[in-house]
C-alpha positions in Angstrom: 98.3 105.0 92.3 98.7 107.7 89.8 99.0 107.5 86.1 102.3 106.5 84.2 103.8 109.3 82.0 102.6 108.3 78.8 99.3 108.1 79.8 99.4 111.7 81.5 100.8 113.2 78.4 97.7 111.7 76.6 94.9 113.3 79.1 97.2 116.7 79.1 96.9 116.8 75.2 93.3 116.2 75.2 92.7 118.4 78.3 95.0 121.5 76.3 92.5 120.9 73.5 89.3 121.1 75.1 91.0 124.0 76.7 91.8 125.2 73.5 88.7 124.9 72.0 87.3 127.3 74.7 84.7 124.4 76.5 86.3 124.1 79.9 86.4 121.2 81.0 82.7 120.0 80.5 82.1 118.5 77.0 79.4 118.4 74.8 78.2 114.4 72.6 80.6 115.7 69.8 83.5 116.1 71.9 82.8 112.3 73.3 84.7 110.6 70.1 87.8 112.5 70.7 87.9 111.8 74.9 86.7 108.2 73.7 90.3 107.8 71.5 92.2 109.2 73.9 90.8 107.2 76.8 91.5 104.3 74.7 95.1 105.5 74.6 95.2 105.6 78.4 93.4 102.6 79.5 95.8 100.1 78.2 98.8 102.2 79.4 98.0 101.3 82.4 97.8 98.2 84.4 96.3 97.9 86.5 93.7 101.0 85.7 92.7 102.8 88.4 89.6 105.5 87.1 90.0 107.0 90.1 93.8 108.0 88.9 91.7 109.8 85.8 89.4 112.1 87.9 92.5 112.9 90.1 94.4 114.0 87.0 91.4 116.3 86.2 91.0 117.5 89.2 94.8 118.5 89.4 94.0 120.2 85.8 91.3 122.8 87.4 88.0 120.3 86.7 85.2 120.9 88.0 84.4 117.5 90.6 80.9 116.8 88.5 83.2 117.2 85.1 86.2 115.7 86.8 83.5 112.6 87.7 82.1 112.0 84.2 85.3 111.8 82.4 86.0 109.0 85.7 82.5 107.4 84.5 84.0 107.7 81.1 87.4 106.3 81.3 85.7 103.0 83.6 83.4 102.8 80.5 85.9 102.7 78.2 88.1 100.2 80.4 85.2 97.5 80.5 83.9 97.7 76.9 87.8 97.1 76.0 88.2 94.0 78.1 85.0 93.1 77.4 86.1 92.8 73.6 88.8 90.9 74.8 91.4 94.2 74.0 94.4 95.1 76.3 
């Protein structure tokens, strides 16, 4: 699968601003709310979610695998604590 448009336009802002701000693409704990939000942007974009699709897309961006990993680990995180809560 790979991600729909909307939700690649999402990761591609968030991945220009950690570019930006001059981090690569390893973030630090005060980064996490920002990837958090736009995770949550992404997750219910998609359906089904596939966190693979998310460490593909960073990957494709110039990630680092380990980096390119976590923000996978991240996005699954995010995807379970939302249905978990019941959220789309």
């Amino acid at each position: 699968m790979a991600l729909c448009a909307a939700s690649q336009e999402r990761l591609d802002r968030l991945g220009d601003e950690i570019a930006r701000l001059g981090k690569g693409s390893h973030n630090t704990a005060q980064d996490f709310p920002q990837v958090v939000e736009a995770l949550i942007d992404v997750v219910p974009a998609e359906k089904p979610f596939y966190p693979d699709d998310v460490r593909t897309w960073a990957r494709g961006r110039g990630w680092r695998e380990e980096d390119a990993h976590e923000l996978g680990v991240m996005a699954e995180t995010v995807y379970y604590t939302l249905e978990k809560l019941g959220r789309p």
